[in-house]
N, CA, C and O of each residue as an XYZ file, in Angstrom:
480
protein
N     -10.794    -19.297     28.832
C      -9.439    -18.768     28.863
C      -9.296    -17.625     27.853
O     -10.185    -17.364     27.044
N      -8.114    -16.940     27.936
C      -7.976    -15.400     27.381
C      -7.396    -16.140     25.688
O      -6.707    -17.122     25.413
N      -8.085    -15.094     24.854
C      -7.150    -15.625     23.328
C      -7.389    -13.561     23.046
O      -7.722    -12.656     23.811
N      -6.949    -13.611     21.360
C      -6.625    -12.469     21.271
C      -5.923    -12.102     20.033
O      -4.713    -11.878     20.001
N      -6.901    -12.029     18.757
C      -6.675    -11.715     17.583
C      -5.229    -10.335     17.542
O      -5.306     -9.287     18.184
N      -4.270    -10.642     16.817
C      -2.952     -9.845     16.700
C      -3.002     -9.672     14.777
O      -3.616    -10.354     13.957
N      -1.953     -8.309     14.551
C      -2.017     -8.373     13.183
C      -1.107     -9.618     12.746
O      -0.588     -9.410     11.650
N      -0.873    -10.493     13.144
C       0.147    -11.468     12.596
C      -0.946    -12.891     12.528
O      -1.117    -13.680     11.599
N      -1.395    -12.859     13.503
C      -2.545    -14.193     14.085
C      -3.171    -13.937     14.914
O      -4.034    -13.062     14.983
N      -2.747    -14.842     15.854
C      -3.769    -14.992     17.300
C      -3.105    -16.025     18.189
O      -2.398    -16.986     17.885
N      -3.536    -15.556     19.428
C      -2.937    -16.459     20.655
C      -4.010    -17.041     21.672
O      -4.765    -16.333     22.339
N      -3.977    -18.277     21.695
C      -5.142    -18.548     23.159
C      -4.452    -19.961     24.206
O      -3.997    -21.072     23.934
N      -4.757    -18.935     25.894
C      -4.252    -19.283     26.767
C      -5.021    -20.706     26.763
O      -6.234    -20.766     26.563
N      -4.073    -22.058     27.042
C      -4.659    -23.394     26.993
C      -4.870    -23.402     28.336
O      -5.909    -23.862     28.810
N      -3.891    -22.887     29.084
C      -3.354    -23.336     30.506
C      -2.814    -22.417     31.482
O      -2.228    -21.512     30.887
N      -2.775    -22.292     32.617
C      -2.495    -20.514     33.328
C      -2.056    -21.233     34.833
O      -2.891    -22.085     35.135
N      -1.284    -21.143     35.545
C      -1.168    -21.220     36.703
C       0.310    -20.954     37.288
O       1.290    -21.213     36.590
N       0.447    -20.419     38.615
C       1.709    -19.751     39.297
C       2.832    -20.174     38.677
O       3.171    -21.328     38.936
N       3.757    -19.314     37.645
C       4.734    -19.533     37.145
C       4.526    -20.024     35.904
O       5.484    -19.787     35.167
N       4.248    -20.210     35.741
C       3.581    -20.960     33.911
C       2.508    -20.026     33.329
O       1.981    -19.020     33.805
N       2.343    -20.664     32.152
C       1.283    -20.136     30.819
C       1.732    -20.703     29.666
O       2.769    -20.656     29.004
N       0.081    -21.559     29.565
C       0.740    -22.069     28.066
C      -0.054    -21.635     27.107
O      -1.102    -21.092     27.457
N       0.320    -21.799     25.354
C      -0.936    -21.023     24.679
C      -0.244    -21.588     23.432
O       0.912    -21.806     23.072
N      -1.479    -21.727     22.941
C      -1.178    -22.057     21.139
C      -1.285    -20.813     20.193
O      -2.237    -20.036     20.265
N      -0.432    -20.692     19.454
C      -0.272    -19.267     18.786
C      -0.273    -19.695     17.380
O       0.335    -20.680     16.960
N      -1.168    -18.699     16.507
C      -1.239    -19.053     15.187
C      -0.922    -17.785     14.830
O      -1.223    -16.695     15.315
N       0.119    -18.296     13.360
C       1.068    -16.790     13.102
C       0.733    -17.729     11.386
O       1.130    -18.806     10.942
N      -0.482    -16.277     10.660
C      -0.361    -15.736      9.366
C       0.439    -16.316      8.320
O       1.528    -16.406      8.885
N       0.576    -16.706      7.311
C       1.393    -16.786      6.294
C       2.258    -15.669      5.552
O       1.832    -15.371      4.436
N       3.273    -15.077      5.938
C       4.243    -14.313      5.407
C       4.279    -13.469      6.471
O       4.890    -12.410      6.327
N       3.617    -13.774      7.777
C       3.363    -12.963      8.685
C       4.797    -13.239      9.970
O       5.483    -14.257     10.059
N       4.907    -11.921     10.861
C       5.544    -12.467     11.925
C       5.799    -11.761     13.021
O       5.919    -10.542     12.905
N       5.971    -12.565     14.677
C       5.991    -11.536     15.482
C       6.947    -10.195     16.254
O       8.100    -10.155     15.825
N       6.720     -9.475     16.967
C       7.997     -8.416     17.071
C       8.889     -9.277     17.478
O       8.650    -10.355     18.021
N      10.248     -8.685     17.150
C      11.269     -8.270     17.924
C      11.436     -8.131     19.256
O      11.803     -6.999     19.570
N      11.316     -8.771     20.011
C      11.021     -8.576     21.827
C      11.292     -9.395     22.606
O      11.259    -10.605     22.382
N      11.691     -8.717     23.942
C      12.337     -8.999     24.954
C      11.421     -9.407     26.441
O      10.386     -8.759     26.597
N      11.648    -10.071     27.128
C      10.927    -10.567     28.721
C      11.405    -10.521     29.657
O      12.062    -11.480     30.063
N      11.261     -9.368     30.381
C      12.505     -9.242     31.696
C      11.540    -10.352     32.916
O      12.086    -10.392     34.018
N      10.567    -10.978     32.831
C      10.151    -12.081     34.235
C      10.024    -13.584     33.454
O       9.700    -14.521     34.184
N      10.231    -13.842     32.183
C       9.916    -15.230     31.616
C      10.959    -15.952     30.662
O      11.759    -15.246     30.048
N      10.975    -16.827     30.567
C      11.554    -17.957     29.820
C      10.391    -18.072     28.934
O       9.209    -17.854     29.199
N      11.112    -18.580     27.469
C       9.581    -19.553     26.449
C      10.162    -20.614     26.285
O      11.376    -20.787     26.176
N       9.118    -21.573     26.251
C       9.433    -23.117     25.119
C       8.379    -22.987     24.110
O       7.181    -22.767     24.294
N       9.212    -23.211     22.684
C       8.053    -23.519     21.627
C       8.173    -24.859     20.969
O       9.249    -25.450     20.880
N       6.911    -25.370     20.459
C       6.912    -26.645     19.847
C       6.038    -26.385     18.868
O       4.844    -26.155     19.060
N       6.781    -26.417     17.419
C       5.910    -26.432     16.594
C       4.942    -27.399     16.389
O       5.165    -28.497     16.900
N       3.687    -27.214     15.618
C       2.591    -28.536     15.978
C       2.608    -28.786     14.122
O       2.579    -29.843     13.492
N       2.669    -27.285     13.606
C       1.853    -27.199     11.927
C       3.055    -25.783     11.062
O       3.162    -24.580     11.299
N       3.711    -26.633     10.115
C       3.960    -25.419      9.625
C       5.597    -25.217      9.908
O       6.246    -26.061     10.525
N       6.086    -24.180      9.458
C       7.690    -24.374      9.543
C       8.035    -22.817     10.616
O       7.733    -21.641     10.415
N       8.487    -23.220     11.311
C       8.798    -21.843     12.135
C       9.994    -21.004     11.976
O      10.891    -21.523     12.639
N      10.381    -20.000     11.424
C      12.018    -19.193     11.649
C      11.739    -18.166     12.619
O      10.958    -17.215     12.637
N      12.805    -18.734     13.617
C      12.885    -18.568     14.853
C      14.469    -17.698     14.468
O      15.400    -18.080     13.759
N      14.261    -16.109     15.440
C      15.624    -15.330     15.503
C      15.357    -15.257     17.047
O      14.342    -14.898     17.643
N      16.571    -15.706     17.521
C      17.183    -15.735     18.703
C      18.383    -15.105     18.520
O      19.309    -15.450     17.787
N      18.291    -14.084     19.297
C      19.300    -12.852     19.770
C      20.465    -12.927     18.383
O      21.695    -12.919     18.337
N      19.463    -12.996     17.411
C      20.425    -12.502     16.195
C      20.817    -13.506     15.487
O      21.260    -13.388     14.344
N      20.648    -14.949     16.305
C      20.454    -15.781     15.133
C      19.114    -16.657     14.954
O      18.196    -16.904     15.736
N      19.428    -17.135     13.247
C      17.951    -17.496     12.833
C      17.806    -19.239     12.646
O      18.657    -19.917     12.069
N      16.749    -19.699     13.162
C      16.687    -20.676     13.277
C      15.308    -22.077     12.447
O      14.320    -22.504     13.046
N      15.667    -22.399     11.243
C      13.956    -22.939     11.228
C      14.104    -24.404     11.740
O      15.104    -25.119     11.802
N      12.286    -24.727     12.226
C      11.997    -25.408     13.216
C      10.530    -25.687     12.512
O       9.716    -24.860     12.102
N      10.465    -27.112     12.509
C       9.457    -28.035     11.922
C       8.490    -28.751     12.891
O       8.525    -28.857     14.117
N       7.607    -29.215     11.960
C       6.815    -29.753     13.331
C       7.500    -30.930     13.971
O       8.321    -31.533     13.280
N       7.234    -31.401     15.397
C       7.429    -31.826     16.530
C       8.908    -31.286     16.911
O       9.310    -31.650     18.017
N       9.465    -30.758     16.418
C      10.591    -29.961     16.872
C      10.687    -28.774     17.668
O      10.006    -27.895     17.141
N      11.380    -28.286     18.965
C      11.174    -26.935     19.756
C      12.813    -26.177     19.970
O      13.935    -26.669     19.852
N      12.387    -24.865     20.308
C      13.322    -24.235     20.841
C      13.048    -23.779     22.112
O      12.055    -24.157     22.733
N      13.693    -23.150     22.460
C      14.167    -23.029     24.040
C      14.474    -21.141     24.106
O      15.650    -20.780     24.139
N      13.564    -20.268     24.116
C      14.454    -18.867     24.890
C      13.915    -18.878     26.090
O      12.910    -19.197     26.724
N      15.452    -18.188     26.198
C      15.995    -18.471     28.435
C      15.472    -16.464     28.303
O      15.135    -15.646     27.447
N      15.683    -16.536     29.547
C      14.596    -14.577     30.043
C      15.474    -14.069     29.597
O      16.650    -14.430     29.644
N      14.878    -12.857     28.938
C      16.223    -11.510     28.216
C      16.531    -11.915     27.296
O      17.458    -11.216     26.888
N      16.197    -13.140     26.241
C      16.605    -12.859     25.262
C      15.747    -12.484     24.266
O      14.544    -12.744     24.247
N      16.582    -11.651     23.132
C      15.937    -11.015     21.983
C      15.552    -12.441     21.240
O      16.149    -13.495     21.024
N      13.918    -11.783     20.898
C      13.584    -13.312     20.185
C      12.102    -12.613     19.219
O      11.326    -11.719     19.560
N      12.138    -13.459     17.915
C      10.928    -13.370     17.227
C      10.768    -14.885     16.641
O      11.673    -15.702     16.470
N       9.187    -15.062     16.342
C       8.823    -16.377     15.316
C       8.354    -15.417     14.307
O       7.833    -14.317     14.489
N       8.763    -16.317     12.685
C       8.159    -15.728     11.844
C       7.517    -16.850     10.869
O       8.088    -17.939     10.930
N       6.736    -16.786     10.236
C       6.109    -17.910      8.872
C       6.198    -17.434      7.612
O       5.361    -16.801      6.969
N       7.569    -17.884      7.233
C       7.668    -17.251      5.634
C       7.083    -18.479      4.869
O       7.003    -18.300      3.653
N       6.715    -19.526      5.270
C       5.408    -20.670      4.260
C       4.047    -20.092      3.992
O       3.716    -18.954      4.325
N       3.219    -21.026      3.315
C       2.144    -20.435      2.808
C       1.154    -21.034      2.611
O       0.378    -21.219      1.674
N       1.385    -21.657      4.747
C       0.420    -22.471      5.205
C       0.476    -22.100      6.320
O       1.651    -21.878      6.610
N      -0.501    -21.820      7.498
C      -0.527    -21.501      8.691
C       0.623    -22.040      9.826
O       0.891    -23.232      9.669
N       0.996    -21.698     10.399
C       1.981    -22.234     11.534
C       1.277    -22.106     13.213
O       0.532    -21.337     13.821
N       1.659    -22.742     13.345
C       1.453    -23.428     14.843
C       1.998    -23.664     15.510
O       2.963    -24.384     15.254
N       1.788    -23.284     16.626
C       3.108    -23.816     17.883
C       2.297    -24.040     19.260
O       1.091    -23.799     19.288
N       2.716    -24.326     19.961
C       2.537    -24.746     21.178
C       3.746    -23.348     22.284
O       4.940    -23.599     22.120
N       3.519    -22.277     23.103
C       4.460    -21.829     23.486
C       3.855    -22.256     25.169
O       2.673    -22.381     25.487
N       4.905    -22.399     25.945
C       4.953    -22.781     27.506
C       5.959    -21.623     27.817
O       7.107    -21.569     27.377
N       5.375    -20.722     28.625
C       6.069    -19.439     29.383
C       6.365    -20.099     30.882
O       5.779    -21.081     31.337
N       7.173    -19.509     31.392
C       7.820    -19.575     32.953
C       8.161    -18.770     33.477
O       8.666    -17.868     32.808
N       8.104    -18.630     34.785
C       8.752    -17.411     35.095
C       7.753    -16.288     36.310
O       6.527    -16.251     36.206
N       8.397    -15.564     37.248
C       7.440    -15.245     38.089
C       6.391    -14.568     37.987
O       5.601    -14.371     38.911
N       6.249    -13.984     36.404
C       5.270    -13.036     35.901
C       4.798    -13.320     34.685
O       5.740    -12.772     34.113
N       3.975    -13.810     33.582
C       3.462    -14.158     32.598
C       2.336    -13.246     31.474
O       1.782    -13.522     30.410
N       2.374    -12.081     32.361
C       1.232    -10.935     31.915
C       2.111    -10.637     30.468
O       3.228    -10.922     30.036
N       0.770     -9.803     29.938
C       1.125     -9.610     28.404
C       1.914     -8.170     28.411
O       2.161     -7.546     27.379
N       2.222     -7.797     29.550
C       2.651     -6.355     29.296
C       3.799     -6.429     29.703
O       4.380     -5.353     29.850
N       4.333     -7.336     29.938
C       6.227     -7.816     30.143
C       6.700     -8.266     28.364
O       7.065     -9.276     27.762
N       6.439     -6.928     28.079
C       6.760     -7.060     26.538
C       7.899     -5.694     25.707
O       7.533     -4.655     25.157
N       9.605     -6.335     25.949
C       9.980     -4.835     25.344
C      10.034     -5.596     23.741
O      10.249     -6.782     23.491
N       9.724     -4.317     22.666
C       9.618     -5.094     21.467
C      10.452     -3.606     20.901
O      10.359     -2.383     21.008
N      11.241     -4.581     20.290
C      12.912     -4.249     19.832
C      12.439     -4.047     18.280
O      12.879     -3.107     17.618
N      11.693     -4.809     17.851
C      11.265     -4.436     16.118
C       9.989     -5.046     16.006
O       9.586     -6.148     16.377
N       9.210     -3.717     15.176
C       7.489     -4.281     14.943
C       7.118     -4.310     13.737
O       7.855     -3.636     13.018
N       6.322     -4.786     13.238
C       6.327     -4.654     11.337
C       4.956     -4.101     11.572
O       4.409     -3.900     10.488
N       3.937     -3.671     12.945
C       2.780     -2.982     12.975
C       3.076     -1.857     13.670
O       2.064     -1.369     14.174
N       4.228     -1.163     13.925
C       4.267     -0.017     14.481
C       3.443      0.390     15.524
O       2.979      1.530     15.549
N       3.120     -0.802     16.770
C       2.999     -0.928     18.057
C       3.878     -0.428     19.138
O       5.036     -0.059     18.941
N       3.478     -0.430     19.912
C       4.657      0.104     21.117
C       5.518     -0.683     21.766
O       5.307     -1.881     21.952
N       6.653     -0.002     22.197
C       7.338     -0.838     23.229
C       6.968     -1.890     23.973
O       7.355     -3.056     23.895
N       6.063     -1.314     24.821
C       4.984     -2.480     25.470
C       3.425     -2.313     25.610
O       2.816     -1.257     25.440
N       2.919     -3.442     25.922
C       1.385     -3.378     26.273
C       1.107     -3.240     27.414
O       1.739     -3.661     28.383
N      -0.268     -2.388     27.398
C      -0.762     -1.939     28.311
C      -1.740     -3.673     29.182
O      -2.467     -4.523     28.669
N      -1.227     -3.481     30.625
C      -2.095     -4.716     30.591
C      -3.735     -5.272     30.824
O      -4.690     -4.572     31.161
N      -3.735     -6.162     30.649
C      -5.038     -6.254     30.516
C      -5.874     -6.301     31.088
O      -5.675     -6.936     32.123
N      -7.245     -5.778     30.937
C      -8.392     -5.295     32.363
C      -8.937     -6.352     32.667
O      -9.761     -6.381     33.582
């Protein structure tokens, strides 16, 4: 399955099939991801390790292990790890499209683009 070193962590696909994608994402210590939007998906996250602050469309949320949140499609959303121990989550995508390039990113702390190009 696809994984994929990021400046924050890394992501690897557990699970892939019509309408779904699931993947465990490890996000850095003081590290965190863009600002961004999904015009074809829904997420569920479940933290596994680590404390998650979760901003959903402007508000901020922290989230411990066995605890999850819920963003519905279109909304503005980031995870971040302000601890100073690795974080972990479990994310389950939905939705009729799951590719990595259904990505608008609203704020980047790596000065990446809007979106990604997808993958070969």
């Amino acid at each position: 399955m696809d994984s994929e070193e990021r400046p924050w962590g890394s992501w690897h696909v557990i699970d892939d099939g019509q309408g779904y994608k699931v993947k465990r994402i490890h996000v850095n210590p003081g590290a965190r991801l863009s600002y961004q939007t999904h015009e074809h998906r829904s997420e569920h996250w479940v933290v596994i390790f680590g404390v998650a602050t979760c901003v959903i469309n402007g508000e901020t949320i922290e989230v411990g292990p066995g605890r999850s949140v819920d963003v519905v499609q279109g909304a503005a959303h980031r995870i971040a790890n302000l601890g100073s121990e690795e974080l972990v989550i479990i994310e389950v995508q939905r939705g009729g499209y799951t590719g990595e390039d259904d990505i608008c990113r609203l704020e980047d702390d790596y000065g990446r683009e809007d979106a990604e190009a997808p993958a070969q």
